[in-house]
DOZA-41496 format. One record per residue (C-alpha): residue in three letters; x, y, z. Coordinates in steps of 0.05 Angstrom, whole numbers, padded with zeros to 5 digits, always signed. Layout:
<rs>
ALAXYZ
...
</rs>
This chain:
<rs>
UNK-02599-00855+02078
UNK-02610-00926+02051
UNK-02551-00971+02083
UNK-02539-00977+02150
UNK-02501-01032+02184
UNK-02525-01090+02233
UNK-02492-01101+02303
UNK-02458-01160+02266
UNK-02431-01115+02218
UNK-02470-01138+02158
UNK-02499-01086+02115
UNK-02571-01069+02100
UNK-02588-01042+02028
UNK-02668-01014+02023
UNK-02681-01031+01959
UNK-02762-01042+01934
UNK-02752-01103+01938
UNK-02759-01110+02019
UNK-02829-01110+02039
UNK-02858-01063+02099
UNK-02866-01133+02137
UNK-02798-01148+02137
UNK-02776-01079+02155
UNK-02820-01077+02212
UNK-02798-01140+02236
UNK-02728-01120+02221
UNK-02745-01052+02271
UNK-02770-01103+02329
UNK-02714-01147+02330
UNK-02647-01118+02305
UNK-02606-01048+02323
UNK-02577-01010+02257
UNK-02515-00972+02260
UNK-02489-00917+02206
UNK-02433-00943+02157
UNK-02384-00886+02175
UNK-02392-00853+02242
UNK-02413-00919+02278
UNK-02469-00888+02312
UNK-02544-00925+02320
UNK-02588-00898+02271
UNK-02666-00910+02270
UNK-02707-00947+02211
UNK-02769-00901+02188
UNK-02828-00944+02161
UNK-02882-00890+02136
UNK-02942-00893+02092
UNK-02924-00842+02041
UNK-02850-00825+02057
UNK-02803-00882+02031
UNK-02772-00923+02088
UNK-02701-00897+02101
UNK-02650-00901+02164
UNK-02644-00831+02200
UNK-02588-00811+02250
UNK-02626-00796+02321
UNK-02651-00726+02343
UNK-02587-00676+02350
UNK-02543-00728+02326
UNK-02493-00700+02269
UNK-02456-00754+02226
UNK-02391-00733+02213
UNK-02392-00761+02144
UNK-02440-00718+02124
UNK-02503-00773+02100
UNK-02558-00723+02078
UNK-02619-00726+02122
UNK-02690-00706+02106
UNK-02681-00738+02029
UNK-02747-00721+01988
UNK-02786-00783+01974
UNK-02770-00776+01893
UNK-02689-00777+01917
UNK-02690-00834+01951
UNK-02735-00871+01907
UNK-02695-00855+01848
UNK-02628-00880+01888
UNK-02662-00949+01901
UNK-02689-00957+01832
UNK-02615-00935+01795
UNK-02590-00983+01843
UNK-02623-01049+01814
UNK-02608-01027+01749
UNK-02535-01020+01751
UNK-02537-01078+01788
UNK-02568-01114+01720
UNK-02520-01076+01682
UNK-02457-01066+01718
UNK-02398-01109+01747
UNK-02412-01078+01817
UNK-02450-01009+01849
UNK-02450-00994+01916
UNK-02496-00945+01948
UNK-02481-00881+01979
UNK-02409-00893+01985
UNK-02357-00845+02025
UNK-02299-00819+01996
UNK-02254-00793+02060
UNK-02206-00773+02022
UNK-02264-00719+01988
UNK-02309-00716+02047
UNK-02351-00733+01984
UNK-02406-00778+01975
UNK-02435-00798+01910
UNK-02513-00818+01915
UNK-02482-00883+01879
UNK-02415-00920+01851
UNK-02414-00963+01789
UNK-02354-01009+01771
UNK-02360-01023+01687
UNK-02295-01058+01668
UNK-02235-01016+01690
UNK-02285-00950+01707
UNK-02311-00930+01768
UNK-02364-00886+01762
UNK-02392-00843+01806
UNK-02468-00834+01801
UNK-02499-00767+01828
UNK-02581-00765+01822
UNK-02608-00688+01828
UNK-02679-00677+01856
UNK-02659-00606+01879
UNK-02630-00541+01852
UNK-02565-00524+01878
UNK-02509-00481+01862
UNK-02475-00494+01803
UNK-02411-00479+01835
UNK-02423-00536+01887
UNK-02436-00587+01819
UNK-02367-00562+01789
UNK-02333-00570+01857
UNK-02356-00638+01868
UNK-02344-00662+01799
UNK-02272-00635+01807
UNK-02275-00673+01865
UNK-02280-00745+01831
UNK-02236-00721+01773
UNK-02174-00705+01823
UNK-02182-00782+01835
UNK-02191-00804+01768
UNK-02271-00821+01761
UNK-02308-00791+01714
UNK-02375-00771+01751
UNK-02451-00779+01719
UNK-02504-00732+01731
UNK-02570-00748+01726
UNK-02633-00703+01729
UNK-02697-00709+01760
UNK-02742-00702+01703
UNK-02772-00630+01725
UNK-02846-00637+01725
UNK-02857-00585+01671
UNK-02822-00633+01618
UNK-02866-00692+01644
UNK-02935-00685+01594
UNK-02891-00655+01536
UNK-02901-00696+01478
UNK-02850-00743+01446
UNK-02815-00711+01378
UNK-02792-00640+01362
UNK-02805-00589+01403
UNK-02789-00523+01447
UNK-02758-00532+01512
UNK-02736-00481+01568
UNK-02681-00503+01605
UNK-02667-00463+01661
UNK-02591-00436+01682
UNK-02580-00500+01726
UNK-02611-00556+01680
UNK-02566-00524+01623
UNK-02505-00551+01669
UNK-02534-00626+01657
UNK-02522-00622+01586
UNK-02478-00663+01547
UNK-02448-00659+01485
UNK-02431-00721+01443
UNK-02425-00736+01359
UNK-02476-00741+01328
UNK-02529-00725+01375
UNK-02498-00656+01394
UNK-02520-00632+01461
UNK-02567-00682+01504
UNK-02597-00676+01572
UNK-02621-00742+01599
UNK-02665-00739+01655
UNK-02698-00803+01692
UNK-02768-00798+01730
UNK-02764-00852+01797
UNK-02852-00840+01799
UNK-02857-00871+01722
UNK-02784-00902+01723
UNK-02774-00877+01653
UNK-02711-00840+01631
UNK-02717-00790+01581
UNK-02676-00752+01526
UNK-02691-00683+01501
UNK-02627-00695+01442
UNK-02595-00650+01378
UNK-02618-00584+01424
UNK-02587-00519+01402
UNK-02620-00454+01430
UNK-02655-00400+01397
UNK-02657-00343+01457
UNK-02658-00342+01527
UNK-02672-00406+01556
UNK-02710-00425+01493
UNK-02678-00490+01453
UNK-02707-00537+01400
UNK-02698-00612+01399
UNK-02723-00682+01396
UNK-02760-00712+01473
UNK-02756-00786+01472
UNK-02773-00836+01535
UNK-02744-00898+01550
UNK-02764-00946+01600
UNK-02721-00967+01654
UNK-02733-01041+01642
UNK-02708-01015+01574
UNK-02639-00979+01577
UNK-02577-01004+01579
UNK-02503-00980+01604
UNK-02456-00948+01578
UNK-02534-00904+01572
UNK-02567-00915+01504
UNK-02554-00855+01462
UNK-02614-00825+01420
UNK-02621-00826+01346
UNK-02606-00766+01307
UNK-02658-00724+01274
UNK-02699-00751+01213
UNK-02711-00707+01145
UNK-02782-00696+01176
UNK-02754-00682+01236
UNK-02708-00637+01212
UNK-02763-00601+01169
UNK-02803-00583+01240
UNK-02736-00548+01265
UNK-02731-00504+01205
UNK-02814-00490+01210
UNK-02808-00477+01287
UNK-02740-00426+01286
UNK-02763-00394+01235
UNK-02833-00387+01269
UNK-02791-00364+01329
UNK-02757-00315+01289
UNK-02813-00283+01268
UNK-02840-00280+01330
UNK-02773-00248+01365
UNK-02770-00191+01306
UNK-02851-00176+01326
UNK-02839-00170+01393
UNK-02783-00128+01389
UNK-02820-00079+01364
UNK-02892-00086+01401
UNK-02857-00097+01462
UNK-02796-00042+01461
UNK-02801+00001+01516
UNK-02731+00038+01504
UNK-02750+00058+01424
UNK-02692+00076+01386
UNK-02646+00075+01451
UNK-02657-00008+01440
UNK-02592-00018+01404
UNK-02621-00079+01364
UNK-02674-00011+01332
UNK-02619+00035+01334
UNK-02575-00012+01280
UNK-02635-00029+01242
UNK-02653+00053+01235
UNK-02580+00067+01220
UNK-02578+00003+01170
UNK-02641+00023+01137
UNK-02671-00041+01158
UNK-02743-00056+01168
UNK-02733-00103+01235
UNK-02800-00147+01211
UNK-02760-00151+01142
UNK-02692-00168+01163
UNK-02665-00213+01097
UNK-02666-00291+01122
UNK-02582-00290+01119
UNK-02587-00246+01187
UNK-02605-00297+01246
UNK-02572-00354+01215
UNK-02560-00416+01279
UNK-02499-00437+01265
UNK-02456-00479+01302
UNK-02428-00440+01366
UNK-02480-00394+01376
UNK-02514-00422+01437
UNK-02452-00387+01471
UNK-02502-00323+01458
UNK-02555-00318+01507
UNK-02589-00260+01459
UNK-02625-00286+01393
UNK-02581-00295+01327
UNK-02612-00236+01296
UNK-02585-00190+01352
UNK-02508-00211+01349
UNK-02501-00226+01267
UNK-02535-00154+01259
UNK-02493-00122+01310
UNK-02435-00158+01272
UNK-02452-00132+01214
UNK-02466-00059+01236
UNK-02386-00066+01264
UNK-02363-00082+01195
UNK-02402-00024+01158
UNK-02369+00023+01213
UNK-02294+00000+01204
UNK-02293-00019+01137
UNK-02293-00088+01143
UNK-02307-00138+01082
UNK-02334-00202+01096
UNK-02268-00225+01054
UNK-02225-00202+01101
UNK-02260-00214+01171
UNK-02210-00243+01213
UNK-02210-00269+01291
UNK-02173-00207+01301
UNK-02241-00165+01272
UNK-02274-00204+01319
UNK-02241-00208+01372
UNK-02244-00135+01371
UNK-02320-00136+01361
UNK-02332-00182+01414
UNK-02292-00138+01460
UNK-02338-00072+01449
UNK-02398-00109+01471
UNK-02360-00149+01527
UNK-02378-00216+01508
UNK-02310-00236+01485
UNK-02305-00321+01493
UNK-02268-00372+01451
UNK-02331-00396+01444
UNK-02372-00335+01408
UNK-02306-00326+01364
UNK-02321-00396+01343
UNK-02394-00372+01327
UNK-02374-00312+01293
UNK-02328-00345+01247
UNK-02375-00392+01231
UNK-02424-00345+01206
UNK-02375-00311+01169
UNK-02361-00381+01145
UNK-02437-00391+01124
UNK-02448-00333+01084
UNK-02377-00345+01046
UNK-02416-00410+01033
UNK-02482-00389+01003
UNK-02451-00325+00969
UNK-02476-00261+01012
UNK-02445-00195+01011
UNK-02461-00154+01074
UNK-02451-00090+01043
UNK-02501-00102+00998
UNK-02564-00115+01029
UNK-02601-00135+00958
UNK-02604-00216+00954
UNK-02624-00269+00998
UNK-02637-00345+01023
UNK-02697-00380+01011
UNK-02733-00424+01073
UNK-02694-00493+01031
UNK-02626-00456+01040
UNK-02640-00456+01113
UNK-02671-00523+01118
UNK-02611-00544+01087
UNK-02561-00516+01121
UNK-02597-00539+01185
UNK-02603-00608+01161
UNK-02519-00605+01153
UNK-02507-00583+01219
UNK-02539-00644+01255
UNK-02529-00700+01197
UNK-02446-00680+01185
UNK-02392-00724+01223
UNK-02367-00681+01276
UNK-02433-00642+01291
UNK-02416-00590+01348
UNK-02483-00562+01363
</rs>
């Protein structure tokens, strides 16, 4: 914990700002005393660990302050703390909500918002984010997350790129127009936030976007919101998913351990589809489809393969068709009806007829397509 209270009843904040000297002077002369339970609590001065307040030995505070912080936790805590102080009306740090049992690593006041700040160093169950986050909403605040930059993002390069996002970091994504979904993360060792912006996944927990930095001494709040994609930049996401593509349709095949019991081989044999050949139409990412955690080609063929069974023309696929789809492979969702339709949508768009397999797009019909998604007003990626 970083506050604690004096016997007078003022409180301390450990910010950077307080030198070692001062706290050790500070540890001779005065007794410190936890905000909420009211009972003494020591002042750690250490070499490597930041310096903290710590409830004695065997001592539980009923308000639940988190002991044993890592060192990256509580340095981001004191760093987001003098910069909402720059940039906010008022913050207080580590705050306790009774009325939750909650308490946010941080508070901002901006105008008429008060915004609870929560700083993640650790992975934790996504249920216990959702919970928590329903806490503040019951009470009207709209909580921020932030992300400790995970160390395997930290010596990526700035511009396009491939990033895997594991099951928990996907739950710090936003999504906002035009930048589509954005994951900001801030790193308290280089105090630089940064923005991995316009992502939309390819397979597994494989997405393609745009990594940008941004100092602290930098950003501003409300957060600065990244740019969206350039023509060029644009151009590398077409080059890289369709790299990616290629790459997915090869190892299908060298790395199939099932044969024709894979259903993705099974369709293509039935289809009379070379896999390595599928025509560029199939494995099309349009908007929605991130709600599949399998690779476009898999759930557009496997759509297609349900429409040559049951008679179904691309002219008359309806949410009912897919609905009914979506329920034979149970993945029914709003969301993958939204991607379906879309698809349909697309090849309405550039004139394919699934039933005839002749014809195809061409790498600038992709480009081009990809280039809409992330330029249009509205962009849901």
């Amino acid at each position: 914990m970083l506050t604690a209270k004096t016997k007078e009843g003022k409180l301390i904040v450990l910010t950077k700002a307080l030198r070692k000297e001062q706290l050790k002077k500070w540890r001779q002369s005065q007794s410190f005393y936890c905000p909420q339970c009211k009972k003494p609590v020591q002042l750690k001065i250490g070499e490597i660990v930041t310096p903290h307040f710590a409830h004695k030995k065997n001592e539980a505070c009923p308000s639940f302050f988190s002991e044993g912080e890592s060192k990256d936790h509580l340095q981001g805590k004191q760093q987001l703390y003098l910069f909402f102080q720059k940039h906010a009306d008022h913050v207080e740090l580590e705050p306790y909500f009774k009325m939750l049992a909650q308490r946010p690593d941080l508070l901002v006041n901006s105008g008429n918002k008060r915004i609870p700040i929560e700083f993640q160093c650790s992975t934790i169950p996504v249920a216990d984010m959702e919970s928590r986050s329903a806490g503040y909403r019951s009470i009207g605040m709209d909580p921020v997350w932030i992300l400790r930059t995970p160390e395997k993002f930290i010596g990526l390069p700035q511009g396009v790129g491939i990033f895997h996002l594991s099951h928990f970091e996907e739950h710090f994504l936003t999504r906002r127009s035009p930048e589509g979904r954005v994951l900001l993360t801030y790193h308290p060792q280089t105090e630089r936030f940064h923005y991995y912006s316009s992502l939309f996944h390819v397979v597994g927990n494989r997405h393609i976007g745009i990594h940008r930095t941004l100092s602290s001494s930098l950003q501003i709040f409300p957060f600065a919101r990244p740019k969206t994609p350039t023509v060029e930049d644009l151009q590398k996401y077409t080059t890289i998913y369709l790299s990616m593509r290629d790459q997915f349709l090869q190892s299908r095949i060298l790395l199939n351990r099932k044969g024709i019991r894979d259903s993705f081989l099974r369709i293509c044999y039935e289809l009379r589809l070379v896999p390595t050949e599928l025509p560029l139409w199939i494995g099309v990412p349009v908007r929605g489809s991130d709600a599949f955690r399998e690779h476009d080609c898999e759930w557009q063929l496997a759509l297609h393969y349900y429409m040559r069974r049951h008679g179904v023309s691309l002219n008359n696929l309806s949410q009912v068709h897919v609905r009914k789809y979506l329920a034979r492979t149970n993945q029914t969702s709003e969301r993958k009806e939204y991607a379906c339709l879309a698809y349909r949508d697309f090849l309405h768009a550039v004139g394919i007829d699934p039933f005839r397999y002749h014809g195809d797009i061409d790498e600038k019909c992709l480009h081009a397509f990809i280039s809409k998604r992330f330029l249009a007003k509205g962009n849901e990626n």
